[in-house]
C-alpha positions in Angstrom: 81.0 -26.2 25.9 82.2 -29.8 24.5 80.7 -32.7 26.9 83.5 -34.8 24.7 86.9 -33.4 23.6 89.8 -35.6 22.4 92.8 -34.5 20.0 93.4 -36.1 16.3 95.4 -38.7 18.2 93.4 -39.6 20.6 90.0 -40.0 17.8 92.3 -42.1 15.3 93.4 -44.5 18.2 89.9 -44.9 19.5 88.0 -45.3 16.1 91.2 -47.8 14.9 90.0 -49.3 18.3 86.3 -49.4 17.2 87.0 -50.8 13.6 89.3 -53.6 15.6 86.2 -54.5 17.9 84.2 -54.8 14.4 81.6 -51.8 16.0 79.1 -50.6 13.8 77.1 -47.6 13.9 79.8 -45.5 16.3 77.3 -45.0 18.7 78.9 -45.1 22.0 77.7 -44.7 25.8 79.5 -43.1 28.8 78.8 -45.1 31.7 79.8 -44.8 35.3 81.0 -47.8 36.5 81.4 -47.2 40.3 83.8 -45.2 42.8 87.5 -46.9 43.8 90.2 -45.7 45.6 91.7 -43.7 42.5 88.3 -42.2 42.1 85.5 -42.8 39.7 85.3 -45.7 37.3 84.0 -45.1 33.9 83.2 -47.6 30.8 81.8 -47.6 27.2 79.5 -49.5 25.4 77.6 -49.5 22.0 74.0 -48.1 22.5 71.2 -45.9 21.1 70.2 -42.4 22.9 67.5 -42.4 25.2 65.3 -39.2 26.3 67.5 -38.4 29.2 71.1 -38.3 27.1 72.9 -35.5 26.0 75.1 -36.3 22.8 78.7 -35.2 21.6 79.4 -35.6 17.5 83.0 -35.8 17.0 83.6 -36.9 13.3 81.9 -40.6 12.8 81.8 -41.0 16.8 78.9 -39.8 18.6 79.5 -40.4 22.3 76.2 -40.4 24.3 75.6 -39.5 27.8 73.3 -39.5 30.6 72.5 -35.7 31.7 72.9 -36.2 35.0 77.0 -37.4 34.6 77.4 -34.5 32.6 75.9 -32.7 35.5 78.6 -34.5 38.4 81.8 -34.6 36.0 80.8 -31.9 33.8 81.9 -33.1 30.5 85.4 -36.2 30.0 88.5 -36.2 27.8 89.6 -39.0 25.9 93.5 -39.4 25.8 94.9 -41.1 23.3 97.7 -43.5 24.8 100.9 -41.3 24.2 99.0 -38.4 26.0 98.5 -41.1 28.8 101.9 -41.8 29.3 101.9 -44.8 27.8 98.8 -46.3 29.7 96.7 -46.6 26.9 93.7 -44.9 26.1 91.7 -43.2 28.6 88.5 -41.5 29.3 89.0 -39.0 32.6 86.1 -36.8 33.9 86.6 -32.6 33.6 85.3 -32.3 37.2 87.7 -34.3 39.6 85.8 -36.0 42.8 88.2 -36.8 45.6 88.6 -40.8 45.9 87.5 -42.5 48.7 90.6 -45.0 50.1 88.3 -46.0 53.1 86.6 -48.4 50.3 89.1 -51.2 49.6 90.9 -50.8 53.5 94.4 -50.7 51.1 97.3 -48.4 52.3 96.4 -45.4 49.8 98.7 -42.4 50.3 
């Protein structure tokens, strides 16, 4: 089973994203970023892999990951922005949690 998966699309849009932000290296981490009222919150940032990661090779890119979101989400998709609706990219966790609209006392239906 992937732990990343993301259509041609979605890989050329993200790496024309990396080459933009002048990354080197393609070595990108997962991170959890916190829970909202939509449900979890996830970012990326350039790292190395530590002794607790699990990593995903997808051409240049290698996406790295801490075991234990693997473990909670169960792997994420990256969706290029046409397969977002026009939203741009974005990185959505296989394993929905339900969000928690208590948190920002807003009017979520």
């Amino acid at each position: 089973m992937k732990n990343v998966t993301m259509s041609e699309d979605a890989y050329n849009e993200f790496k024309a994203f990396l080459d933009e932000s002048k990354v080197e290296g393609y070595n990108i981490r997962i991170n959890f970023a916190g829970q909202s009222c939509s449900g979890p919150a996830f970012n990326i940032s350039v790292s190395e892999v530590k002794e607790d990661d699990v990593t995903e090779v997808i051409n240049d890119i290698t996406f790295i990951i801490e075991k234990n979101l693997i473990d909670q989400f169960g792997g994420f998709l990256v969706l290029s922005e046409q397969e977002n609706e026009g939203k741009g990219l974005s990185l959505k966790p296989l394993i929905e949690t339900e969000s928690s609209c208590g948190s920002c006392g807003g009017g979520c239906h």
